[in-house]
C-alpha positions as CSV (number, residue, x, y, z in Angstrom):
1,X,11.0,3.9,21.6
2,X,8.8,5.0,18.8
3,X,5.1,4.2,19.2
4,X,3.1,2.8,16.1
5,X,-0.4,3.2,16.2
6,X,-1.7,1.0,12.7
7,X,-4.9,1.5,10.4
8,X,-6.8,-1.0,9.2
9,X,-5.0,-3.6,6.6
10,X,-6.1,-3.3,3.2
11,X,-6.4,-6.9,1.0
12,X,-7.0,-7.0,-2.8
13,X,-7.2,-10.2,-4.3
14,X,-7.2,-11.0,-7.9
15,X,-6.9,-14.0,-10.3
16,X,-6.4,-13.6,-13.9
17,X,-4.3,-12.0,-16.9
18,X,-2.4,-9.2,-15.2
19,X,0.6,-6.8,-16.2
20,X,3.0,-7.0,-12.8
21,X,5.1,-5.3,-14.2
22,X,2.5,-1.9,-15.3
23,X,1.5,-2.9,-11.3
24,X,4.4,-2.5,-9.9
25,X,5.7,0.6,-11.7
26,X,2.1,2.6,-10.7
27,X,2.9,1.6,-6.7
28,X,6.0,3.1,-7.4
29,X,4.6,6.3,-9.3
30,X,1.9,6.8,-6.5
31,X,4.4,6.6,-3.5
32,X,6.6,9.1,-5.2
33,X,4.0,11.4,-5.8
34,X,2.9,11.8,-2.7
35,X,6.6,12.3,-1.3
36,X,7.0,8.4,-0.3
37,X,10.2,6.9,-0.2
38,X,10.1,3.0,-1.3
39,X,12.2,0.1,-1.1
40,X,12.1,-3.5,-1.6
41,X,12.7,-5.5,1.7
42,X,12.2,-8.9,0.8
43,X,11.6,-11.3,-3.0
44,X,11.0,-15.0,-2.4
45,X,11.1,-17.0,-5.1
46,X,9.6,-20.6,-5.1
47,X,10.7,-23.2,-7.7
48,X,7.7,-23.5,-10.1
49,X,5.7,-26.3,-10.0
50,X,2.8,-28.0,-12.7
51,X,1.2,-24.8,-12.1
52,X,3.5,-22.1,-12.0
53,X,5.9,-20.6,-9.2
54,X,5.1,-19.0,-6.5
55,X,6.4,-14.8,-6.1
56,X,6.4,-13.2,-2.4
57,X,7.5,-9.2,-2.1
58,X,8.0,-6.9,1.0
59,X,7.9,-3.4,-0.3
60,X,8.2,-0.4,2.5
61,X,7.5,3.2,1.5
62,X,8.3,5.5,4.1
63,X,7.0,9.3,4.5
64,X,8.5,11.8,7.1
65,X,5.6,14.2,8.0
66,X,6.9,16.2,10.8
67,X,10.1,15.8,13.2
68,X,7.3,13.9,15.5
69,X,6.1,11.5,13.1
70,X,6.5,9.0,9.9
71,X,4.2,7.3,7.9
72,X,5.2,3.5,7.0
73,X,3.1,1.6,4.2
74,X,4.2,-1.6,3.9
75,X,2.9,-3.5,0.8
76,X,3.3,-7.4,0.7
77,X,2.6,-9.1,-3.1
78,X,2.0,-13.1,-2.9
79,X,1.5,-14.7,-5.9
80,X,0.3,-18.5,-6.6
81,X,0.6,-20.3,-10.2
82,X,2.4,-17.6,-11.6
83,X,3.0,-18.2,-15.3
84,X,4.4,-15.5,-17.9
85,X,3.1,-15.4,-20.9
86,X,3.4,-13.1,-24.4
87,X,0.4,-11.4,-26.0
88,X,0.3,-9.5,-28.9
89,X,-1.9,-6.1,-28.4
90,X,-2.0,-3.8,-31.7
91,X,0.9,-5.1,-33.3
92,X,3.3,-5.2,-30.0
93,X,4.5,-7.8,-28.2
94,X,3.8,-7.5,-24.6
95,X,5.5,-9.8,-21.4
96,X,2.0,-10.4,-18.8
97,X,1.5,-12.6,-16.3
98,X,-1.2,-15.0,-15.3
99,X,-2.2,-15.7,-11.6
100,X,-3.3,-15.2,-8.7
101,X,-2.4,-12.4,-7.0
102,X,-2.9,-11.0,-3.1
103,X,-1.5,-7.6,-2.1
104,X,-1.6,-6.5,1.5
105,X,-1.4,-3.3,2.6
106,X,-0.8,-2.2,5.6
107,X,-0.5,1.6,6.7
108,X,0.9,2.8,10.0
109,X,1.7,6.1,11.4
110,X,5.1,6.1,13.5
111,X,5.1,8.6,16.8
112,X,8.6,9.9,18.1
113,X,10.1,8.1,15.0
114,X,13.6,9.6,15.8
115,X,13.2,8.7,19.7
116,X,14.0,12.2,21.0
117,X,11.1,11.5,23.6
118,X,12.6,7.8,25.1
119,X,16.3,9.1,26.4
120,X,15.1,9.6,30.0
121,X,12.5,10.1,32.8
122,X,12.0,13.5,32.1
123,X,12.1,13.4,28.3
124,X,9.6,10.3,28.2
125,X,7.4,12.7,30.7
126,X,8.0,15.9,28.0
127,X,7.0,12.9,25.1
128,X,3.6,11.7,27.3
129,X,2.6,15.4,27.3
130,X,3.2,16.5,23.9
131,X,1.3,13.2,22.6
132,X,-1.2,13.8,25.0
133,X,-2.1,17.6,24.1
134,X,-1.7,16.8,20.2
135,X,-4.2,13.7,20.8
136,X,-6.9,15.1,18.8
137,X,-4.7,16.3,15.9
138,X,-2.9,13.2,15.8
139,X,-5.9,11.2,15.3
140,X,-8.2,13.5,13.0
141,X,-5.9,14.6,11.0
142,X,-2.6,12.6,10.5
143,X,-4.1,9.1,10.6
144,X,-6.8,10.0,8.6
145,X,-4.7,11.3,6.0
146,X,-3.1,8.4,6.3
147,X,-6.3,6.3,6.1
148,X,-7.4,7.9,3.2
149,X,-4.5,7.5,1.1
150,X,-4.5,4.1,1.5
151,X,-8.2,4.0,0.2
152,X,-6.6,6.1,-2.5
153,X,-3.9,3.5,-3.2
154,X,-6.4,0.7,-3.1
155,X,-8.5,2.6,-5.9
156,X,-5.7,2.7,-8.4
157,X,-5.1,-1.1,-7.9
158,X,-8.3,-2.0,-8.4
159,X,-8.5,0.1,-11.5
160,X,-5.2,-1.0,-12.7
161,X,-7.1,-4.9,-12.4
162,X,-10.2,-3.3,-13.9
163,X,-12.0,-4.4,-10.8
164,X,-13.9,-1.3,-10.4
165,X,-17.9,-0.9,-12.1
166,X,-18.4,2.4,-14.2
167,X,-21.8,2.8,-11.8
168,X,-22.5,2.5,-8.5
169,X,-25.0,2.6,-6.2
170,X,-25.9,5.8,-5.9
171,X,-25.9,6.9,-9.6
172,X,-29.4,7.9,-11.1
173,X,-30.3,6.4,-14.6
174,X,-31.5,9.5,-16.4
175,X,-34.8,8.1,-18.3
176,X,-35.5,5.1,-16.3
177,X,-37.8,4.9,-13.2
């Protein structure tokens, strides 16, 4: 049976004006550029109340790296008081939605996806041993990747939200003690 060795989950949380739609079409553009294939698991739908409905996604992109292993990102959308509204932004109508929004993400890498290494005593002990002597590059470079992208991923959402500053810490103000 595969082995699945997770990174650490990734939460963005936002509450505002939002486009989901803009959102959900740059998930889709970033998986596919980096070779990800998505699909859509799961869409709950909960009948709206005073304050709006209530909108739950499970969206899987999947990423065969080598015969041994697969990356699985697994993206999960909530969100609360969801109301659509129309704006009008020079001279075009546009759909956006108002809420709050929570995206989990949550990366995992995926060892012996096909199970070639689980159909025996001698394959599992032929499995054990490649794992064992590809330890290091397993870990330093293939989950790392992995780690990094997500990082990556969590970048462009928080742009898309226009959570992120123009300046951070480390950035000198030229003219200014």
């Amino acid at each position: 049976m595969a082995e699945s060795i997770p990174v650490n989950p990734i939460i963005i949380r936002y509450n505002g004006l939002f486009d989901f739609d803009g959102l959900y079409a740059a998930i889709i553009d970033w998986c596919k550029s980096y070779g990800y294939i998505w699909e859509e698991n799961t869409y709950k739908h909960k009948v709206p109340s005073a304050k709006g409905a209530e909108q739950e996604w499970k969206w899987i992109a999947e990423k065969e790296v080598s015969d041994y292993l697969k990356y699985t990102i697994t993206f999960v959308p909530h969100i609360w008081d969801m109301k659509e509204l129309e704006i009008e932004k020079d001279g075009k109508r546009k759909s956006l939605t108002n809420g709050r929004i929570e995206i989990h993400i949550q990366g995992a890498a995926q060892l012996d996806w096909q199970n070639k290494f689980s159909k025996g005593r001698f394959a599992k002990f032929l499995g054990s041993m490649y794992k064992r002597m590809n330890r290091r590059e397993i870990e330093n470079i293939y989950i790392d990747n992995l780690y990094y992208r997500l990082w990556n991923l969590q970048a462009l959402i928080k742009k898309f939200f226009d959570m992120q500053t123009k300046w951070h810490e480390y950035k000198t103000y030229l003219g200014e003690d």
